[in-house]
C-alpha positions, 0 to 999 in steps of 0.5 A, a space after each residue: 519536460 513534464 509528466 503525467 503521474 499517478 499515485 498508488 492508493 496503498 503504498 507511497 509510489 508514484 508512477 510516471 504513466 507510460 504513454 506508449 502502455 498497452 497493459 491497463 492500469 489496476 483500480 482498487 474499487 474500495 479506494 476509489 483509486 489506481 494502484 501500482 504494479 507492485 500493489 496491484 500484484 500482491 492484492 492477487 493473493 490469496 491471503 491478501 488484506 486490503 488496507 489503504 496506505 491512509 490506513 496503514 499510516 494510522 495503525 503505525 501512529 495509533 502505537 497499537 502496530 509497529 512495521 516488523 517488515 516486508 515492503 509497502 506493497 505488502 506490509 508485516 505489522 504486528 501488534 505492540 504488546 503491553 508495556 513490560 515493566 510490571 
């Protein structure tokens, strides 16, 4: 049996939409896409920063930011200091 999913613009999660929900699904109007539950709660606070998950993946690859922890839904990057040996 097949369903319907979705998946978050800011994180890798894929929901499988519920067809007997009631609550609507959050829209990210700076993606242009839904987002999880999770996402959605997290972009809520105060010191949120938007960052698509594109954009997320692209910081980590550049080799300027490295994932210091924290989950998807609300990562903790920090930058890559210059290199050590002189």
């Amino acid at each position: 049996m097949a369903h319907a999913t979705l998946a978050c613009c800011h994180c890798p999660s894929v929901v499988v939409l519920n067809p007997l929900r009631t609550r609507g699904r959050t829209f990210c109007p700076k993606c242009n896409h839904y987002m999880c539950d999770s996402c959605a709660m997290v972009a809520r606070e105060p010191d949120y920063v938007h960052r698509s998950r594109q954009e997320l993946v692209e910081m980590i690859r550049s080799g300027k930011w490295r994932f210091a922890g924290g989950g998807m839904s609300n990562p903790v990057l920090l930058p890559v200091l210059g290199d050590n040996n002189g």
